[in-house]
N, C-alpha and C positions, 0 to 999 in steps of 0.2 A: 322086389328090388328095393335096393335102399339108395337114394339121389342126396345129394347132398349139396347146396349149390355157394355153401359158403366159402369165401375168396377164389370165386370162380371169374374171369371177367371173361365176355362175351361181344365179340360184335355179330352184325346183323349181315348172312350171305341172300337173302332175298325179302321182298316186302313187295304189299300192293302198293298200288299207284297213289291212293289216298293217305298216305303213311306218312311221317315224317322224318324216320331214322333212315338213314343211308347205311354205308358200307362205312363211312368215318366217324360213325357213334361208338361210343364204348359202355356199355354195362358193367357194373362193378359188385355185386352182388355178396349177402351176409344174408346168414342164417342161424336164429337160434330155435332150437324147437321145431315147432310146425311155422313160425312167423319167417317170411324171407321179404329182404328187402333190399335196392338197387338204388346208384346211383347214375345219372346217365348224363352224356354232352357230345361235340359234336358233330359232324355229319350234317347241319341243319339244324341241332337243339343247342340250344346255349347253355339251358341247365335242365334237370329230371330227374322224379324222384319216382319210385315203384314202391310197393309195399302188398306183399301176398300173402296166404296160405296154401299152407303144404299139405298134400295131404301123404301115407303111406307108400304112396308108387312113385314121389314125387310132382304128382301136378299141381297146377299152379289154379289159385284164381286171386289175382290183382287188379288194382286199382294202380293207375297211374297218373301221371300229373307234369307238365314241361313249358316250358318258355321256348318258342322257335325261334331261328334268325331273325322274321319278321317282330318281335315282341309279343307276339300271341301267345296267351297262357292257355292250354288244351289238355284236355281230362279224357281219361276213359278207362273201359276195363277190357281184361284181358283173362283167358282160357288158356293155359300150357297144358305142354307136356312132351319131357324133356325122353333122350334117348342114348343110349352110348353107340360111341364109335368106336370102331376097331381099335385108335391107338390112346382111348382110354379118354377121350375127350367129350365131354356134352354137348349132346344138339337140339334145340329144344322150337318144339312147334307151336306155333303162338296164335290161336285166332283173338283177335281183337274188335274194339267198336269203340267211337270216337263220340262221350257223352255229352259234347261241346261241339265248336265249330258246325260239320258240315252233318253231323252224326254219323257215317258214313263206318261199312265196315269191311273188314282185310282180314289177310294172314301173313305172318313172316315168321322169318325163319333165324335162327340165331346161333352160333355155332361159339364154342370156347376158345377162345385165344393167348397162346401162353409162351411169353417174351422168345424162350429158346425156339418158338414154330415158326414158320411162315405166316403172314396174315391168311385166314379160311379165303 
């Protein structure tokens, strides 16, 4: 398969409990190459930045980096791996681990969001 995730944006339809992206985060995502990288706000994050590589199937392994409501700067990495849906939109499964704060680690879920849709 061939993914593609540039000018893709995405919000977040589920997440663990130790997370900090809501359902009012947005991802904004760019791709050149095998390098993908996102920008992200809020839901909770005031600003966020992603940066990964791709490999041929599309998955992901990223480094990430955010400022929460609270002002806390939090880091960590991250495991995708994205999927299509019927009406042609990405859905991408995300395990995660938090190399700051509490260290603590989750999974969420992130689906594509595109002006003319409904929110996921």
């Amino acid at each position: 398969m061939n993914f593609s995730y540039d000018g893709r944006t995405f919000r977040p339809v589920e997440n663990s409990a130790s997370g900090n992206v809501s359902g009012g985060t947005t991802f904004y995502y760019h791709q050149s190459g095998d390098i993908v990288w996102a920008e992200y706000g809020g839901g909770g994050v005031r600003f966020g930045q992603l940066i990964g590589i791709c490999d041929t199937e599309g998955r992901l392994q990223a480094r990430y980096q955010h400022v929460n409501d609270n002002g806390e700067l939090l880091t960590g990495i991250c495991r995708s791996a994205p999927e299509l849906l019927p009406d042609g939109r990405m859905r991408v499964r995300e395990s995660w681990r938090w190399t700051s704060g509490d260290h603590s680690s989750g999974e969420s879920v992130i689906e594509e969001f595109r002006a003319d849709q409904a929110r996921p």
